[in-house]
C-alpha positions as CSV (number, residue, x, y, z in Angstrom):
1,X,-19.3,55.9,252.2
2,X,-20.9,52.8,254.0
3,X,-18.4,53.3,256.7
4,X,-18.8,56.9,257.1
5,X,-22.7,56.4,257.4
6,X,-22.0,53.9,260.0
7,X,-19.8,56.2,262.5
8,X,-22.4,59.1,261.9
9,X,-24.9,56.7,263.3
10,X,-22.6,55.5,265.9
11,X,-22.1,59.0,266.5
12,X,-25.8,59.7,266.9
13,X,-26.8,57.0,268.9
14,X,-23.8,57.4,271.0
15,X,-25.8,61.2,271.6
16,X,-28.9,60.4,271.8
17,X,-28.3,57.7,275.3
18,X,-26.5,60.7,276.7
19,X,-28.5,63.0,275.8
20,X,-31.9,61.1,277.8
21,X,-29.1,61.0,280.5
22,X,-28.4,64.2,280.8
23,X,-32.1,65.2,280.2
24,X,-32.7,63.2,283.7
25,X,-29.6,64.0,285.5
26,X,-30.8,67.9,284.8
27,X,-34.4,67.6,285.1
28,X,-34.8,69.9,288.6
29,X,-33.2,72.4,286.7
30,X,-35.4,72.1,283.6
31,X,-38.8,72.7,285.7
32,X,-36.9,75.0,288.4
33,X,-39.0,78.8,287.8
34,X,-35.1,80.2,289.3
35,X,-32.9,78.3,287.1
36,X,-32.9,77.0,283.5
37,X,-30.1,75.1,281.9
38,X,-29.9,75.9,278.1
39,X,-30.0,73.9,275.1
40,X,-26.3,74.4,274.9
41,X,-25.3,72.7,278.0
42,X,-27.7,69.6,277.8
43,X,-25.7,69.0,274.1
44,X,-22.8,69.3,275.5
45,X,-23.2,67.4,278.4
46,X,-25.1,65.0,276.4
47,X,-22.2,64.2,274.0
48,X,-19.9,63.9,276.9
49,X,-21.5,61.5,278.5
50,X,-22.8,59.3,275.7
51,X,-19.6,58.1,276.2
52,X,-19.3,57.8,279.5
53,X,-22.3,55.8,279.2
54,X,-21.1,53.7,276.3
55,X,-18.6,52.6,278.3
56,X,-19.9,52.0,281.5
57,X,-22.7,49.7,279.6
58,X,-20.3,47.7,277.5
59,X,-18.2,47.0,281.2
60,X,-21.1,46.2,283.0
61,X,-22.2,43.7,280.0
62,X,-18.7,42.3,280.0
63,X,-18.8,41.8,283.4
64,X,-21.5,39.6,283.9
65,X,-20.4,37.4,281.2
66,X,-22.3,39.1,278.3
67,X,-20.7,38.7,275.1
68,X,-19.3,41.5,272.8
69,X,-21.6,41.0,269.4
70,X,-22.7,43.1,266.3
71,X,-26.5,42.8,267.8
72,X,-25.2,44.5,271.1
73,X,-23.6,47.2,269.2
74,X,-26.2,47.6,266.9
75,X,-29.1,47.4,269.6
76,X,-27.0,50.5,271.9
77,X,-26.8,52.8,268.5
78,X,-30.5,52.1,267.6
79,X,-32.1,52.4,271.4
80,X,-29.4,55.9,271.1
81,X,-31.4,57.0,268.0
82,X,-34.6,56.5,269.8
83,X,-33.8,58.3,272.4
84,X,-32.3,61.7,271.4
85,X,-35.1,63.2,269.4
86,X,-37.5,62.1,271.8
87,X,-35.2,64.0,274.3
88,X,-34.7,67.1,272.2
89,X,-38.2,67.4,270.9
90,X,-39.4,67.7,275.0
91,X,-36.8,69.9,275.2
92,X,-36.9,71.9,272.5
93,X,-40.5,74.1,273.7
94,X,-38.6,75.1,276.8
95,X,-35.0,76.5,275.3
96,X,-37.5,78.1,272.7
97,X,-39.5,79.7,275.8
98,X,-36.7,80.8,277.7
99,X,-34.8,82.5,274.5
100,X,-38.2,84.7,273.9
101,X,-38.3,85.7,277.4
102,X,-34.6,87.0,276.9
103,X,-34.0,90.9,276.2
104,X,-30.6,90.5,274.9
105,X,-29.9,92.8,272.0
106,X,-29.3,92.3,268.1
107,X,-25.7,92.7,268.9
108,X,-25.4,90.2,271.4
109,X,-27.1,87.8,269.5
110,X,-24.5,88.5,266.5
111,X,-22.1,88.3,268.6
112,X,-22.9,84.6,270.4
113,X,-23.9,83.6,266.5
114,X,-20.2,84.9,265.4
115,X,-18.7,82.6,268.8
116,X,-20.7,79.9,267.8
117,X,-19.8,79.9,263.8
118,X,-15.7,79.6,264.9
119,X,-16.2,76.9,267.7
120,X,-18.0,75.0,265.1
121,X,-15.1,75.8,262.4
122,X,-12.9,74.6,265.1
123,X,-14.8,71.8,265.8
124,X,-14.7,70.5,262.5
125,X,-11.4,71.1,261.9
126,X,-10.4,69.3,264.8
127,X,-12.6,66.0,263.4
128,X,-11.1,66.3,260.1
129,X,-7.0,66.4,261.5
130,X,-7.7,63.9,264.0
131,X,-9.5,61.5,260.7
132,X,-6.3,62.4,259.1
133,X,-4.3,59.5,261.0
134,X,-4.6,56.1,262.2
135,X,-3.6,55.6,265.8
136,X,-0.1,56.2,265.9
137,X,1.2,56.8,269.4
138,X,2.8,54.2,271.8
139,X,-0.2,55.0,274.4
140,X,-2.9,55.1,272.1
141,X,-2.1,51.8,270.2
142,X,-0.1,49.9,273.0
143,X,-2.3,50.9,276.4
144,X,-5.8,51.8,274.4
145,X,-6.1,50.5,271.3
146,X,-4.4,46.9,271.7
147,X,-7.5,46.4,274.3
148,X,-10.1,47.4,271.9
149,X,-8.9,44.9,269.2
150,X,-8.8,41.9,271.7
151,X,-12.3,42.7,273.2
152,X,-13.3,43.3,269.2
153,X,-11.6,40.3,268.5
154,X,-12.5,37.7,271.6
155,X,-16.1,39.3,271.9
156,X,-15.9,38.9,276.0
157,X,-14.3,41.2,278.5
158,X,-13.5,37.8,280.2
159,X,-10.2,36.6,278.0
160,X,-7.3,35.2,278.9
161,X,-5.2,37.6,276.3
162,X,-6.3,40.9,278.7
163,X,-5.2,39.0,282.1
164,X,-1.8,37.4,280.7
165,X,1.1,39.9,281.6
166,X,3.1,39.1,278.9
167,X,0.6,40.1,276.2
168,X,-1.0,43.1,277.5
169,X,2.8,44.3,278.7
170,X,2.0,48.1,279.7
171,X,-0.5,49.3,282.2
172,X,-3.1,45.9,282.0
173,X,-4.8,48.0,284.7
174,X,-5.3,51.3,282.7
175,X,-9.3,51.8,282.9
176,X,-12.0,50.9,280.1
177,X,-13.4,54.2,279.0
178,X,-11.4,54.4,275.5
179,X,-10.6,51.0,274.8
180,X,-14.6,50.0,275.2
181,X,-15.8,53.1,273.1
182,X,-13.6,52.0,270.2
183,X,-15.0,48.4,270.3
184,X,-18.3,49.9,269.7
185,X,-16.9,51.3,267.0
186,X,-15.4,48.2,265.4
187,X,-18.3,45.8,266.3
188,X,-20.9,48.6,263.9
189,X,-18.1,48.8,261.1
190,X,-17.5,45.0,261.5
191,X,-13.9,45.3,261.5
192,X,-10.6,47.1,263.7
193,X,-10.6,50.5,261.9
194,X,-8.6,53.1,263.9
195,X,-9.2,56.0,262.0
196,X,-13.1,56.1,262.3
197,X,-12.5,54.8,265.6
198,X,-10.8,58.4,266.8
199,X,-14.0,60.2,266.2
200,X,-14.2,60.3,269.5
201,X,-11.9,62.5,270.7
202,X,-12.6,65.6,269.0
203,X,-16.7,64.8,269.6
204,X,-15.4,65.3,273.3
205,X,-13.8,68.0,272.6
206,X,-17.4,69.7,271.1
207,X,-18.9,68.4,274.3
208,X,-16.5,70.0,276.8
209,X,-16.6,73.6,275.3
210,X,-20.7,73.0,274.9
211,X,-21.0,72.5,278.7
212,X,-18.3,74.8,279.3
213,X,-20.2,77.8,277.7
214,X,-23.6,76.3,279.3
215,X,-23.1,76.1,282.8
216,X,-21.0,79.5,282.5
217,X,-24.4,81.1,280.8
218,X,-26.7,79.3,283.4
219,X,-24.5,80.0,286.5
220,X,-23.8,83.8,285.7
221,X,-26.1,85.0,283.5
222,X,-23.9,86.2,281.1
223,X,-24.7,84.3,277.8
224,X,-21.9,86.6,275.3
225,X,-18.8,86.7,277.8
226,X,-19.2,82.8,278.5
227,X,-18.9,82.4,275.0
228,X,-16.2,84.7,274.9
229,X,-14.3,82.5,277.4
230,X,-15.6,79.2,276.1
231,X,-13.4,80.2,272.6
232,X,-10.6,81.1,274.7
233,X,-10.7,77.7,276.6
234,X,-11.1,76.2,272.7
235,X,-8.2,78.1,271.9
236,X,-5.3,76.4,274.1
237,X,-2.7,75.1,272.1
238,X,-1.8,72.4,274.0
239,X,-5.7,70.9,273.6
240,X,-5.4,71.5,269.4
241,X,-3.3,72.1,267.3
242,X,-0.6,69.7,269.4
243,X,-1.1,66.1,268.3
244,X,-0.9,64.8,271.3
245,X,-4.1,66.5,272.7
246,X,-8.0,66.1,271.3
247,X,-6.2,65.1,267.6
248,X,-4.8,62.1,268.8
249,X,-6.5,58.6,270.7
250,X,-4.7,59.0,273.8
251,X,-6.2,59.3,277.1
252,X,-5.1,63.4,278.1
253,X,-7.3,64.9,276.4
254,X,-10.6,62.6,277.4
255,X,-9.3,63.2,281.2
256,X,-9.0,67.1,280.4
257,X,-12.5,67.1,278.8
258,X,-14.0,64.8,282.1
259,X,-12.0,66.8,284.7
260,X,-13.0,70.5,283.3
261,X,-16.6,69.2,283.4
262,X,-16.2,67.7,287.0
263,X,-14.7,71.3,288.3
264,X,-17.3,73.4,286.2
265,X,-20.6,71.7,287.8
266,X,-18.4,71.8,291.8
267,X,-17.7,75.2,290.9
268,X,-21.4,75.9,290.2
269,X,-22.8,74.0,292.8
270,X,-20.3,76.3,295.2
271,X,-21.6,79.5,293.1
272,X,-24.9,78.8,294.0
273,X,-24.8,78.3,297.6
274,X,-23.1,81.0,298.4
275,X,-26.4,82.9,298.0
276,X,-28.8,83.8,300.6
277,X,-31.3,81.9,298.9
278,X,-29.9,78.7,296.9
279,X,-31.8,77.7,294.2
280,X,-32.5,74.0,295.6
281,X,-33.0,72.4,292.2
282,X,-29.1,73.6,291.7
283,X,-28.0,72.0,295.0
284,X,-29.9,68.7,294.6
285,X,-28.5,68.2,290.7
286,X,-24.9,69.4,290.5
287,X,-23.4,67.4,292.6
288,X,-24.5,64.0,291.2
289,X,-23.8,65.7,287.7
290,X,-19.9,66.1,289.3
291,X,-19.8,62.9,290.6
292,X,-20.5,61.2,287.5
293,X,-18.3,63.0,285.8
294,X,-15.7,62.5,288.4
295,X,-16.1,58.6,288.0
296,X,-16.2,58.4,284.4
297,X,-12.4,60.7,284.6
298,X,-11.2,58.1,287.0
299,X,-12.6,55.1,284.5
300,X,-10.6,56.9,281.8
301,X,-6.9,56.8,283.1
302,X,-5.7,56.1,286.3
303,X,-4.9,60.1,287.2
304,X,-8.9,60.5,287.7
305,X,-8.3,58.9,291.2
306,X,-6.1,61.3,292.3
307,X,-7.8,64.3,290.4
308,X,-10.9,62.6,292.8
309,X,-9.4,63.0,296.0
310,X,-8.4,66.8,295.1
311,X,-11.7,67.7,294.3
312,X,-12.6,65.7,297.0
313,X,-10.5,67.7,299.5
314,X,-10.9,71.6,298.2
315,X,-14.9,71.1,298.2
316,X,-14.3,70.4,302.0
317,X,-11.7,72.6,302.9
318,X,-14.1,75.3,300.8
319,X,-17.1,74.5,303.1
320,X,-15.5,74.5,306.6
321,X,-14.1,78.3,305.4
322,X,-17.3,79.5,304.4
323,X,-20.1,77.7,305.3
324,X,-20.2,76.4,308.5
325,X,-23.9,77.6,308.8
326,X,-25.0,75.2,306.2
327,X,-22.4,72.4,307.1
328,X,-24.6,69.6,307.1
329,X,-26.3,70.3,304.0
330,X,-22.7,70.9,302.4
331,X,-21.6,68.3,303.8
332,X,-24.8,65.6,302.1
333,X,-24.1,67.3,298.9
334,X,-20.2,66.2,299.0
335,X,-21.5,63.1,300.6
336,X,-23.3,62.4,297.3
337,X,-20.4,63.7,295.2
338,X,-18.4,61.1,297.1
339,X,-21.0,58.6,297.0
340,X,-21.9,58.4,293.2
341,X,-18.4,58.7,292.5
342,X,-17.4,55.7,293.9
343,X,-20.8,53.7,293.3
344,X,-19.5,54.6,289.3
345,X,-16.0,52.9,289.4
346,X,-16.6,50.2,292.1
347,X,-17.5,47.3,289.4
348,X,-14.1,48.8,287.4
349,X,-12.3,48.5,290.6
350,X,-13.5,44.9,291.5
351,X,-12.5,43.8,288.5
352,X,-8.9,45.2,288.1
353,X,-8.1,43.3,291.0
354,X,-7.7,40.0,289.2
355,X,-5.9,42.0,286.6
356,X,-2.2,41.5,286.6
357,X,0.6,43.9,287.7
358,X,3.4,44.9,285.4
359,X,5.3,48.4,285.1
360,X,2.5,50.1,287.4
361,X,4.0,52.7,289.4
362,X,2.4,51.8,292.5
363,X,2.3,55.5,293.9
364,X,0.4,55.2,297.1
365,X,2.3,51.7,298.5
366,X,5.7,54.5,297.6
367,X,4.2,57.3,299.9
368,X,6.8,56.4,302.4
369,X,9.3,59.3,304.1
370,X,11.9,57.7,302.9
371,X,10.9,57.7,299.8
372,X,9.8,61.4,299.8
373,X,13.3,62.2,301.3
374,X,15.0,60.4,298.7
375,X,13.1,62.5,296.3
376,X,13.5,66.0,297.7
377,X,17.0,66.3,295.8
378,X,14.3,66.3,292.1
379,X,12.1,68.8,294.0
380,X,14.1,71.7,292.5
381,X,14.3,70.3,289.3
382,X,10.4,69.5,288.9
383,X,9.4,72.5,290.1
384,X,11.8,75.1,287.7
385,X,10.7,72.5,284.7
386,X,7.0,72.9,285.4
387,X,7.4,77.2,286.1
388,X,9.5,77.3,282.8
389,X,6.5,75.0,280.7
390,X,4.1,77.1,282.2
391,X,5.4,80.7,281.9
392,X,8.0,80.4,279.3
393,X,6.7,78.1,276.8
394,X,3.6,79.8,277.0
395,X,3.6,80.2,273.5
396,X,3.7,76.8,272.5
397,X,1.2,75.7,274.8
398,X,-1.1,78.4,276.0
399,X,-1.1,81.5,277.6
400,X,-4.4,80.2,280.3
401,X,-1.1,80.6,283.2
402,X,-0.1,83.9,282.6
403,X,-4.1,84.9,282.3
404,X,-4.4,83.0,285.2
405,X,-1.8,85.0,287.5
406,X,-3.1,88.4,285.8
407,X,-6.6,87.6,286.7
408,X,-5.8,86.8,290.3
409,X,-3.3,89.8,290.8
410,X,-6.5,91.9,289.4
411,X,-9.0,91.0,291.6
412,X,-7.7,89.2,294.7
413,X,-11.0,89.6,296.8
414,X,-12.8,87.6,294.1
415,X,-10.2,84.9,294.2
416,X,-11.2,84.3,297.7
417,X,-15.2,83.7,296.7
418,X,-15.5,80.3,297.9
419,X,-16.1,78.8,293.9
420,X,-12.8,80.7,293.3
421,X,-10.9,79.4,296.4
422,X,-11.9,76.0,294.9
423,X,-10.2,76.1,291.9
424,X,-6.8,77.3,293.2
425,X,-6.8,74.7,296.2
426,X,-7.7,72.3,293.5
427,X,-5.1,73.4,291.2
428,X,-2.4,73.5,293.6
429,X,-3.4,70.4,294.9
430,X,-3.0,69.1,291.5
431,X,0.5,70.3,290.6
432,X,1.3,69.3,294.3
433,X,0.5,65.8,292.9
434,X,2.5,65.9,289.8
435,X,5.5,67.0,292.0
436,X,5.5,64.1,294.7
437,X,4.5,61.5,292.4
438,X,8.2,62.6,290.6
439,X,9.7,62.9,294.0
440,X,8.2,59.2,294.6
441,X,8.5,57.5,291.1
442,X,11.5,54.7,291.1
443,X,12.1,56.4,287.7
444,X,14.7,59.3,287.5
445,X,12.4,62.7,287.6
446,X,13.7,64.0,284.5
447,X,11.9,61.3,282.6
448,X,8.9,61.0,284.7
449,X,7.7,64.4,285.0
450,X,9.8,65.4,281.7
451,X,7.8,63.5,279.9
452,X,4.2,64.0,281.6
453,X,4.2,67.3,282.5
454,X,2.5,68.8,279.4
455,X,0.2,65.9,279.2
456,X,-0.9,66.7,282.6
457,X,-1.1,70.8,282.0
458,X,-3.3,69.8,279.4
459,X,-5.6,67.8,281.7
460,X,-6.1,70.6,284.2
461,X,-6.5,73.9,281.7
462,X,-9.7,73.5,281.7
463,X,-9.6,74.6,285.9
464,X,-7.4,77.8,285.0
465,X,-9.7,79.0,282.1
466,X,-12.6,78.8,284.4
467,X,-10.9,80.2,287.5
468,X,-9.7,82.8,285.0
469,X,-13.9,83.7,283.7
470,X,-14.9,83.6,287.0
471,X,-12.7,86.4,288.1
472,X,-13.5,88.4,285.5
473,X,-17.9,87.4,285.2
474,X,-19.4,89.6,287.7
475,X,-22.8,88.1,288.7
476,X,-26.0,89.4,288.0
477,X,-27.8,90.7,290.7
């Protein structure tokens, strides 16, 4: 009972810091008279980067030669539990304001209390299989969790144990975001407990379909059908019931849950200034909201770099297409998207340099032509293996790909809005990513991609279910 007090505390304070962080990162939108964001979002946004923030706290204390302690743990949860009612009570007059002024009808409001009921029954269901199990994976014990129990263990991020290659054998350079959350964890309970330590992953998984279902409500105006497609995104197999997604401690579904939030506040950012008149509370937060997000994703697994540079390169190719008008405003906005991004993971980079090098597929020192035309005999291969888990699995893993294709084949002239165009660039350019890096791998592609592929699908649903509600969300005049 002690220990379960404990993590609902951790849990708490962990919400409350991201919750004040959010509360500031939206604040033009909170006293914008054209655009509110609801309570909904800044929860869901607030759990997801509690975390974020967590982890980015413990790193930078570890970094400058702080040492990992019960205090420190202790003083994060209780400054969290300071914060978040302090945060909630300011904002708790204006989500009460803005629901009054609303003239949705008693069956709307049934209906987004019925949505809301069976994402929480999912919720909860996800927290209780996840609590189920220890950490039982090779990833999430040998690449995450062996780090938590040496920074628990050593109370300093600088140890010998994390720089020796023949002790921290796989991936030394994998990012910080897990590992440092589940020391948090350890240094409140006093001890390595990976059960309670796996809270985390389906709390992300709250927070992802919270800002999902927020920034669809805030961006179109259509509170019932974005919780219509929020249960649907809540709904993809391959995120729960499969044990490798949001049930387990390994790093796919985090990246999913950081990626999907990434794409949802570009994809907004592009909704809005495609009007005539652009809110300009919109265009100033969104993208500093993306590119924190986009750095915690790459502080999470090493994928978020290359996920980075695709969102990097859609936003752009979006705005030369369709808003050369506004170019040099677009392009300050992805300046700042750029900019905040790489502000975010420069300390993490820094550091992994002194890190050592072991199994690391070293994918951009491989993106040679002879390489690539080495590869070009797997290209068949990947590509019929990724179709068939796509289309012909789908129901194993989700049916979000055939939706997708029906959606686009329904309304093509929305797929070529510019927030639409986004998302397909960006998932092509994703799959495009899984495909050379098999191509380029020095292992043999049935084994690389064969056994990543649905890990990655996983990691970029979250794009197709929200290319998929914005074909089918009309916006309010």
């Amino acid at each position: 009972m002690t220990d379960l007090l404990l993590v609902l505390l951790s849990v708490a304070g962990i919400w409350g810091v991201g919750l004040a962080a959010a509360h500031v990162l939206l604040s033009s939108l909170l006293r914008s008279t054209q655009t509110q964001t609801s309570l909904t979002e800044l929860l869901g946004l607030g759990l997801v980067f509690g975390f974020g923030t967590t982890a980015f706290f413990y790193f930078l204390w570890g970094w400058v030669g702080g040492s990992y302690s019960s205090t420190v743990a202790w003083s994060w949860m209780c400054c969290g539990l300071l914060l978040g009612p302090v945060t909630l009570i300011r904002q708790f007059r204006n989500a009460r304001t803005v629901a009054n002024a609303s003239d949705a009808s008693a069956t709307d409001d049934d209906f987004k209390k019925l949505c809301l009921g069976i994402l929480l029954f999912l919720c909860l269901s996800t927290v209780i299989q996840s609590l189920m199990t220890p950490q039982r994976f090779w990833d999430e014990r040998a690449i995450f969790g062996l780090k938590a129990i040496v920074l628990f263990q050593e109370g300093t991020l600088q140890n010998e144990a994390l720089q020796h290659p023949d002790f921290v054998q796989y991936h030394p350079k994998y990012p910080l975001l897990i590992p440092l959350n589940e020391t948090h964890s350890y240094l409140l309970l006093g001890e390595v407990n990976d059960r309670w330590s796996k809270i985390m992953f389906p709390l992300l998984y709250l927070g992802m379909l919270l800002c999902f279902q927020g920034v669809l409500q805030r961006t179109t105006r259509q509170s019932a059908r974005a919780w219509l497609f929020t249960l649907m995104l809540a709904t993809v197999p391959s995120m729960i019931p499969w044990e490798y997604g949001f049930l387990s401690g390994q790093a796919d579904g985090p990246i999913a849950c950081f990626h999907t939030i990434t794409l949802l506040y570009l994809w907004s950012y592009l909704t809005e200034s495609k009007k005539s008149a652009p809110d300009p509370a919109v265009l100033k937060t969104l993208p500093l909201v993306a590119g924190l997000s986009a750095g915690m994703t790459v502080f999470t697994k090493d994928e978020g770099i290359a996920f980075f540079l695709i969102d990097l390169i859609a936003v752009s190719i979006v705005g030369l297409l369709y808003f050369r008008g506004r170019l040099l405003t677009l392009a300050f906005s992805v300046g700042k998207f750029a900019l905040i991004t790489l502000l975010f993971i420069a300390p993490w980079l820094l550091y992994r340099r002194h890190l050592p090098a072991t199994t690391e597929m070293a994918y951009f020192s491989r993106m040679q032509i002879t390489n690539l035309s080495e590869g070009v005999a797997a290209l068949q291969w990947a590509v019929t293996h990724l179709l068939q888990c796509m289309f012909l699995e789908a129901w194993s893993w989700g049916l979000q790909w055939w939706a997708l294709m029906i959606s686009l084949f329904a309304f093509p002239a929305r797929a070529l809005q510019p927030q639409q165009l986004f998302l397909l660039l960006n998932l092509t350019g994703a799959l495009a990513a899984l495909i050379i890096a098999g191509m380029i791998a020095p292992t043999p592609v049935q084994e690389h991609i064969g056994g990543s592929s649905l890990r990655f699908l996983l990691q970029i649903s979250g794009g197709a279910l929200l290319f998929i509600a914005g074909q089918w969300m009309e916006e309010s005049p």
